[in-house]
C-alpha positions as MATLAB code, in Angstrom:
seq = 'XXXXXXXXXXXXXXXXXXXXXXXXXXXXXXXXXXXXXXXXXXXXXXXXXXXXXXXXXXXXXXXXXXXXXXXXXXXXXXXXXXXXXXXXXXXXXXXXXXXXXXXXXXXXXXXXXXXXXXXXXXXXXXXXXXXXXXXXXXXXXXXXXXXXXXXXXXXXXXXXXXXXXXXXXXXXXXXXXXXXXXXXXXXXXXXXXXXXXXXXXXXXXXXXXXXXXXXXXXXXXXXXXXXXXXXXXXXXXXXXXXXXXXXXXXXXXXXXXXXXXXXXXXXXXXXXXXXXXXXXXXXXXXXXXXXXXXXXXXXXXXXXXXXXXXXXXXXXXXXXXXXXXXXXXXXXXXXXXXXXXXXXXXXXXXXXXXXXXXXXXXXXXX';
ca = [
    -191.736   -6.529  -15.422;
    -188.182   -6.822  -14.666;
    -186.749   -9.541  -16.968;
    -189.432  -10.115  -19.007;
    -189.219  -10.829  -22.599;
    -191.712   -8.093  -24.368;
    -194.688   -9.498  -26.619;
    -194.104  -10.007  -29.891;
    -195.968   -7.620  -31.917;
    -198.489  -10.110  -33.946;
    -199.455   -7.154  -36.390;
    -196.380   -7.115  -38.263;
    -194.952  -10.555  -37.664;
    -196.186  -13.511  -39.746;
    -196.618  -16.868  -37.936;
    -196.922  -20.293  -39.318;
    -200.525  -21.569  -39.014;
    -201.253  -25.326  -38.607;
    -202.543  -25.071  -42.107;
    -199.096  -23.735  -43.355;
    -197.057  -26.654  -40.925;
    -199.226  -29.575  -42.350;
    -198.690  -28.018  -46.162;
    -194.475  -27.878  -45.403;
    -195.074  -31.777  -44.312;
    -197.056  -32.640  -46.888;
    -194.915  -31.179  -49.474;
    -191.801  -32.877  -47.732;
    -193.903  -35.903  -48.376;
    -193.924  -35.630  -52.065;
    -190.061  -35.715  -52.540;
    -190.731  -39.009  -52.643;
    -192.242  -38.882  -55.779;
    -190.810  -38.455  -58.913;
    -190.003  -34.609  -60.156;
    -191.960  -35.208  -63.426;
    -194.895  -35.971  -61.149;
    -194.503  -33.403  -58.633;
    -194.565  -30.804  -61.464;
    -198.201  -32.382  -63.215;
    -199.961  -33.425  -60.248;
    -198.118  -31.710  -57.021;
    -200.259  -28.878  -56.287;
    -203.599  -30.887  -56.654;
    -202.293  -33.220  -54.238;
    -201.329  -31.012  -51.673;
    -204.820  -29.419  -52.541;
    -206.769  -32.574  -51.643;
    -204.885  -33.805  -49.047;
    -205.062  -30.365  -47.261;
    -209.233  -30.694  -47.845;
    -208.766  -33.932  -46.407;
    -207.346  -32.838  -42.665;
    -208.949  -32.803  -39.839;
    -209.297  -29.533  -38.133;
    -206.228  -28.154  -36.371;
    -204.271  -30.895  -38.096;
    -200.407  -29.864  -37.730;
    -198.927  -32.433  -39.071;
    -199.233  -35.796  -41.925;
    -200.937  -38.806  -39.851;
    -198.365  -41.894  -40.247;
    -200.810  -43.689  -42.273;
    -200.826  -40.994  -45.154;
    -197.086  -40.534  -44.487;
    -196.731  -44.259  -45.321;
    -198.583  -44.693  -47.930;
    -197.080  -41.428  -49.923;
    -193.534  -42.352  -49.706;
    -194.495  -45.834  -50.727;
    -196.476  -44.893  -53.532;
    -193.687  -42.457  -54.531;
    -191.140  -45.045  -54.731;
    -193.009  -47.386  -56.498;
    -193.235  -44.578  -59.113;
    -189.958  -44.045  -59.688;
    -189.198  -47.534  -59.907;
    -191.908  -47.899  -62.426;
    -190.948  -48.300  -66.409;
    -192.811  -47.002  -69.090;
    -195.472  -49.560  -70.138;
    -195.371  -50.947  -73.353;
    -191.342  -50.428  -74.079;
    -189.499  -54.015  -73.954;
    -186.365  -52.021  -74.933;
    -186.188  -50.043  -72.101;
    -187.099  -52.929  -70.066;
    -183.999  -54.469  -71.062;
    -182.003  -51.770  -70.520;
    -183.162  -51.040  -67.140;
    -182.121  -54.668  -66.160;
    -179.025  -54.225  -67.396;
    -178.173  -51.201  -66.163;
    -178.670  -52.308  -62.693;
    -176.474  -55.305  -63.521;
    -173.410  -53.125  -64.673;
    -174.027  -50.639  -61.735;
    -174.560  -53.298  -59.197;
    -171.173  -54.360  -60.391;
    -169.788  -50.903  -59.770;
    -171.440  -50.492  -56.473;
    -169.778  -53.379  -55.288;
    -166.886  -52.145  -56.919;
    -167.202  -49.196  -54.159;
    -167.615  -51.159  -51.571;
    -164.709  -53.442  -51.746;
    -162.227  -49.864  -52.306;
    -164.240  -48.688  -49.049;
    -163.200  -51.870  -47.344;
    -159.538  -51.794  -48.506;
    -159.336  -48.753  -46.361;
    -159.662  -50.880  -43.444;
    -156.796  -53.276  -44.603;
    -153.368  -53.065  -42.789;
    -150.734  -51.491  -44.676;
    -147.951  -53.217  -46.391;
    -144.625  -53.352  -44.519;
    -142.306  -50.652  -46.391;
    -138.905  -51.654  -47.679;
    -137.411  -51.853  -44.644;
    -139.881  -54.024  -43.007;
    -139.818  -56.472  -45.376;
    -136.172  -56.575  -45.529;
    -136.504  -57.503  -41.272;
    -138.987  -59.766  -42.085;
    -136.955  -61.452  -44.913;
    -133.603  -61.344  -42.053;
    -136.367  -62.940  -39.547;
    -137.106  -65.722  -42.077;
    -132.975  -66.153  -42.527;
    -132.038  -64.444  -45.552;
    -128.816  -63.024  -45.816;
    -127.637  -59.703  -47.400;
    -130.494  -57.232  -49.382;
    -133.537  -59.013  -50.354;
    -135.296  -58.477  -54.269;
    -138.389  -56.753  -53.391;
    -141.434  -56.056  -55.802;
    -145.399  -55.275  -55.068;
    -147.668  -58.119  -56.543;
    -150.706  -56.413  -58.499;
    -153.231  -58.376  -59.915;
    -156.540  -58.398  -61.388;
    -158.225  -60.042  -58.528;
    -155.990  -58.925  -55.364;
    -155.842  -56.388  -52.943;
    -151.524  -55.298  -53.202;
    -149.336  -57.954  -51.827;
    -145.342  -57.809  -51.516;
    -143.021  -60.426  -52.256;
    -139.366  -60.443  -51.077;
    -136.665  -63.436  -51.892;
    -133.245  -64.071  -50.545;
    -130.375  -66.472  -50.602;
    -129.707  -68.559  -47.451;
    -127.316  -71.115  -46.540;
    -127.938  -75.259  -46.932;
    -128.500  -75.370  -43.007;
    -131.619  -73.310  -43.552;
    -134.062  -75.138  -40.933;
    -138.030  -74.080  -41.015;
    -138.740  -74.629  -38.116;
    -136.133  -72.599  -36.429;
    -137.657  -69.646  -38.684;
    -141.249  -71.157  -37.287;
    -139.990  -70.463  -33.659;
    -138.267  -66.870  -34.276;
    -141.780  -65.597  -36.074;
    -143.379  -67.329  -32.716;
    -141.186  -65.288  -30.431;
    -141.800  -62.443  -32.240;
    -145.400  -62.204  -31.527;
    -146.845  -64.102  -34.954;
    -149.564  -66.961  -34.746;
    -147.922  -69.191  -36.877;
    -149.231  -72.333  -39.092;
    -148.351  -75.656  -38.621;
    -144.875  -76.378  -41.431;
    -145.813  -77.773  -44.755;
    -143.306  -79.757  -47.074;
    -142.362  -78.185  -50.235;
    -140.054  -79.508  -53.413;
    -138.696  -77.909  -56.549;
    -136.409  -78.100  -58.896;
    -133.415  -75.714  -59.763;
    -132.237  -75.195  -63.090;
    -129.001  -74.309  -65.087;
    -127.551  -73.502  -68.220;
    -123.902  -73.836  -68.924;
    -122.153  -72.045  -71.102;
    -122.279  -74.503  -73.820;
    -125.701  -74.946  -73.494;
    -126.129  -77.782  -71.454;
    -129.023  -77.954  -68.253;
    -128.417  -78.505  -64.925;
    -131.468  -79.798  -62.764;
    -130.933  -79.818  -59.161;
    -133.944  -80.973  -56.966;
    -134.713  -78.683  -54.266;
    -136.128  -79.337  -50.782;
    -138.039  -77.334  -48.143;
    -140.877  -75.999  -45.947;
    -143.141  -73.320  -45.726;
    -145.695  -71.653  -43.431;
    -148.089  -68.997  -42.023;
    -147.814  -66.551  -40.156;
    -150.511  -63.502  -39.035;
    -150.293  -60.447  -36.974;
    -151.656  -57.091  -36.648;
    -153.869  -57.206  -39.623;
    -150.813  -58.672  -41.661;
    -150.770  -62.830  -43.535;
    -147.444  -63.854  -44.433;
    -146.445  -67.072  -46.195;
    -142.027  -67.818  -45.754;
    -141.360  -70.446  -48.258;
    -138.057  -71.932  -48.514;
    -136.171  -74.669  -51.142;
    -132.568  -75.304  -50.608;
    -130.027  -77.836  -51.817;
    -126.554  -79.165  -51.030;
    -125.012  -75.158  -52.035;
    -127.707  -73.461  -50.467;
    -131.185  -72.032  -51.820;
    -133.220  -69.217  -51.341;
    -136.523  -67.814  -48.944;
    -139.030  -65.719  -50.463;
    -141.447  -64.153  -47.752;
    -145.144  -62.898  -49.522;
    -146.784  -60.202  -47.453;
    -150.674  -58.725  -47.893;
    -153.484  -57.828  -45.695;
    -155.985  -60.090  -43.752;
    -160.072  -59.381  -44.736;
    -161.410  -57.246  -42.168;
    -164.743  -57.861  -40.110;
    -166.041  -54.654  -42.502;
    -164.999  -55.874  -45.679;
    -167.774  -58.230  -46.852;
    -171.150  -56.033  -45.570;
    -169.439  -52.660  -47.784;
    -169.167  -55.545  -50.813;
    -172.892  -56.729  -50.379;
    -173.851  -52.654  -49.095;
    -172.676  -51.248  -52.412;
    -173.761  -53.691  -54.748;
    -177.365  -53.386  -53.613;
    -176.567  -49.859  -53.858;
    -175.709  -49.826  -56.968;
    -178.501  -51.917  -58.375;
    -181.128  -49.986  -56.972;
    -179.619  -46.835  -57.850;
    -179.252  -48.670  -61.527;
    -182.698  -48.808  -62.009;
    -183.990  -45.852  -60.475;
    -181.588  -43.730  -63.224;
    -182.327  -45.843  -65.673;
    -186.015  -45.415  -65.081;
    -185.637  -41.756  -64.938;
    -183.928  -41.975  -68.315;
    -186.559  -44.194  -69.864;
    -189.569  -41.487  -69.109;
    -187.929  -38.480  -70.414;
    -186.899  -40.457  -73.553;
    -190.663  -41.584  -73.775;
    -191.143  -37.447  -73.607;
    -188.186  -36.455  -76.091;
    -188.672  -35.314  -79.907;
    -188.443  -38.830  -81.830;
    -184.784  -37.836  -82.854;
    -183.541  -36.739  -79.691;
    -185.418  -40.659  -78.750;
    -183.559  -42.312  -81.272;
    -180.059  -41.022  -80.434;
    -180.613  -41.727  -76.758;
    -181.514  -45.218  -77.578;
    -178.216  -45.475  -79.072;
    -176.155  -44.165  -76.962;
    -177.898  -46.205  -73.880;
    -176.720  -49.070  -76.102;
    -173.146  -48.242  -76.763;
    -172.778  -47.391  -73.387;
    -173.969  -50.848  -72.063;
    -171.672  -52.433  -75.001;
    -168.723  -50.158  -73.839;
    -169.334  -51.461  -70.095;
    -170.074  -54.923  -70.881;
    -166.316  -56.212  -70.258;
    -166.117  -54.186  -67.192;
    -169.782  -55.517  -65.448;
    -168.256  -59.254  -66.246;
    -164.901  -58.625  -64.810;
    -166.424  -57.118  -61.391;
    -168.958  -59.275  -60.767;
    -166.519  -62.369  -62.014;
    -164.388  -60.391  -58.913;
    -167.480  -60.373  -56.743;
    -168.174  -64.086  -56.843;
    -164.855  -65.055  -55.890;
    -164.795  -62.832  -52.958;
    -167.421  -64.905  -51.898;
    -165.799  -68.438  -52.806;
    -163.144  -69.954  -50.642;
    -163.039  -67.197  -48.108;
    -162.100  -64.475  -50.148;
    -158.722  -65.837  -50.627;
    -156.558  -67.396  -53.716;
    -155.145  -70.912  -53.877;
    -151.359  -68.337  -53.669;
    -153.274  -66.795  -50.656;
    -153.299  -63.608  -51.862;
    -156.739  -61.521  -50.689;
    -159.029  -61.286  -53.074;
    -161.466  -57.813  -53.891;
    -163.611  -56.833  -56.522;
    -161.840  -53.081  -57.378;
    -159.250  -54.382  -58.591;
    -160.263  -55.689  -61.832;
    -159.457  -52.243  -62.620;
    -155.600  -52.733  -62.222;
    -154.314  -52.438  -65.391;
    -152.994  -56.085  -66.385;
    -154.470  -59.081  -68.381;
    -157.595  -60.276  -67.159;
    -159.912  -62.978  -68.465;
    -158.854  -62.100  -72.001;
    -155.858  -62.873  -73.561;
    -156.004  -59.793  -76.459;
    -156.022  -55.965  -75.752;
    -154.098  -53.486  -74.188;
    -153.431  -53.805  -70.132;
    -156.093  -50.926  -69.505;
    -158.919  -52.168  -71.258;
    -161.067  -52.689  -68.258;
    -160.909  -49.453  -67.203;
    -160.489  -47.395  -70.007;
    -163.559  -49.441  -71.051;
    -165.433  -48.003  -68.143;
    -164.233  -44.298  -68.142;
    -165.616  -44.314  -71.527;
    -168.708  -46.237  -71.176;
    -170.255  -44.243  -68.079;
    -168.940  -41.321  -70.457;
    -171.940  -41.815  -72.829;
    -173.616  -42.815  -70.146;
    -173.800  -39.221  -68.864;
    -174.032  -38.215  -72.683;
    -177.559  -40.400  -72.600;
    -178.506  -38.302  -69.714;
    -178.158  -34.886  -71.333;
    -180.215  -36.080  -75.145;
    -182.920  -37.298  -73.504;
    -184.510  -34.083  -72.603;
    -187.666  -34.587  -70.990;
    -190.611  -32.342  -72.663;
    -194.646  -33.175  -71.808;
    -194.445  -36.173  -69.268;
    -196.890  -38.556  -70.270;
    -199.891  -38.437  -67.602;
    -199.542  -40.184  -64.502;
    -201.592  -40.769  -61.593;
    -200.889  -39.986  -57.641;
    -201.874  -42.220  -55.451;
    -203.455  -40.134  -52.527;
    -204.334  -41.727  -48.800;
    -208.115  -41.687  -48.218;
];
C-alpha cells in the first residue's frame, strides 16, 4: 500500500449529490432574474425544476439554461404595466446614460492617444518649422477636443514653406502637400491711426508617431510669424470604446431605471411621490449635459472625427469647463450640472424603498 492515498472516510464527510450539483446550477441560473423575483418565486422554481430532472441529472440541460437567462432578462427589462410616467422616464434615462456611457468610452480611448510634446518639444518643433528665439506656448482646451498645443514664433521675410516641408520630411514626418494662406496684419499708432499690412504664406501637415501637426506661416516685407498646432491622431480603438460605452450605457439606463420603477410601484404613496420628483429633477438637472454629449457624439462621427481647425474631436470633453452651445452661465455648468444631477439620481435610488413586489410570474422550461 506504499503510496497510496487512504479512503476517505464517507461517514463523516459530506459529498455533493447530483441532486445538490443540479440545485447550485439551477440557482446560478436564476441570477438572471430579477432579486424581487428571486425572493417571491425562487424557491418554487428551483422546486419544480428539480421535480422536473431526469434521474442522475448533474447539471441544467442547455435548453432550460437558455430559456431561464432569457426569460430573466426580459424581466428586468420589463416596466411596470400601466405607468406612462415611468415609461418616459425609462426612455430617458437610457438617453442621458447612453450619453454618459459614451462619455466613458471616448476618456477610455484618449488613453490610447499619443501624448503632447512637452515644452521643450514644441519649442524643437517650432525651431524645425524656423522660428527664432522662445516660442509663446499655450494648451488649446475646448468643448469638443481632445488637448491640443499651439506654439507661435517670429521668423524672418525669407521664411520659405517648403524648405520647412523638406526639414519635417527629413526628419521622419509624412508631410501634406503646401497650401496657400493670406492675412492681414494690423497696427495702431500712437495717435490712433491703423496700419494694415497684407500678409502672405503657406501651411501644411505633418504626422508621426501618433502625433498631427499643422505649421502655418504669414510673413511680409519685415518678417512674420509661424505658429505650429500639435494634438493626437484617432486611434484604431477609439471609435468601438465610443459605440461600446454608449450601448453600455443605454442598456444599463434602462435596466436601473426599471429597477427603480418596480420598487416605486412597491413604496408607501409618499415615499412614491417624492421619488417621482426627484427622478424628474434629476433628468431636468442632466438635461444640458445628455445634449452636450451626444451633440459631442455625433460629431465624432461626422467628418472623421476631426474639426474644420483639425483639432480631434471626443465626446468627454464637453465636460471641460468653457462655453459650450450656450452663450449664458458659468464655464462649469456642464459638469457641475451632472455631478448634481446623478446626485439625486442616487437620492431616487435610496426613497424608493421597495416593500411587497407586486406578483410576477417565472417563466419555467417544460
Amino acid at each position: 500500500m506504499t503510496g497510496a492515498w487512504p479512503a476517505p472516510d464517507r461517514s463523516t464527510t459530506a459529498w455533493p449529490t447530483a441532486d445538490d450539483r443540479l440545485e447550485c446550477g439551477y440557482r446560478a441560473l436564476l441570477l438572471a432574474y430579477p432579486r424581487r423575483h428571486r425572493r417571491r418565486h425562487g424557491t418554487e422554481v428551483i422546486t419544480t425544476l428539480l421535480e422536473m430532472a431526469e434521474p442522475g441529472q448533474r447539471r441544467p440541460r442547455t435548453g432550460e439554461a437558455m430559456h431561464l437567462i432569457a426569460s430573466g432578462l426580459r424581466l428586468r427589462f420589463r416596466l411596470p404595466a400601466g405607468r406612462p410616467f415611468m415609461t418616459i422616464a425609462a426612455l430617458l434615462t437610457a438617453l442621458t446614460m447612453g450619453g454618459f456611457g459614451a462619455a466613458a468610452g471616448s476618456w477610455l480611448g484618449a488613453q490610447t492617444f499619443a501624448d503632447l510634446p512637452d515644452e521643450a518639444g514644441v519649442a524643437r518643433l517650432t525651431q524645425l518649422a524656423g522660428g527664432v528665439g522662445e516660442p509663446s506656448q499655450y494648451r488649446v482646451e475646448t468643448n469638443w477636443h481632445a488637448t491640443r498645443t499651439n506654439a507661435t514664433e517670429w521668423v524672418a521675410a525669407t521664411w520659405d514653406g517648403e524648405q520647412v516641408r523638406q526639414r519635417f520630411a527629413d526628419e521622419g514626418w509624412s508631410v501634406s502637400e503646401l497650401t496657400a494662406v493670406s492675412g492681414l496684419r494690423v497696427t495702431v499708432g500712437a495717435d490712433g491711426t491703423t496700419t494694415e499690412v497684407p500678409l502672405r504664406g503657406t501651411q501644411f501637415d505633418a504626422e508621426s508617431d501618433g502625433l498631427v501637426i499643422q505649421v502655418h506661416g504669414l510673413i511680409a516685407d519685415d518678417g512674420g510669424g509661424v505658429s505650429v498646432d500639435a494634438g493626437p491622431m484617432r486611434t484604431a480603438a477609439f471609435l468601438p470604446l465610443v459605440v461600446g460605452g454608449a450601448a453600455v450605457g443605454l442598456v444599463v439606463g434602462w435596466l436601473v431605471a426599471a429597477a427603480v420603477a418596480y420598487r416605486m410601484a412597491a413604496a408607501p404613496p409618499g415615499r412614491r411621490v417624492t421619488a417621482s420628483g426627484l427622478w424628474g429633477i434629476a433628468l431636468l438637472a442632466l438635461a444640458l449635459p445628455t445634449v452636450a454629449l451626444h451633440g459631442n457624439a455625433l460629431r465624432v462621427f461626422r467628418a472623421g472625427g476631426v474639426d474644420d481647425d483639425g483639432g480631434l474631436l471626443t465626446v468627454h470633453s464637453a465636460f471641460t469647463p468653457g462655453e459650450y452651445y450656450y452663450p449664458v452661465g458659468p464655464s462649469w455648468l456642464v459638469l457641475g450640472l451632472s455631478v448634481a444631477g446623478l446626485g439625486i439620481a442616487a437620492a431616487v435610488i435610496l426613497v424608493a424603498r421597495s416593500g411587497k413586489h407586486p406578483p410576477q410570474q417565472i417563466a419555467v422550461a417544460g
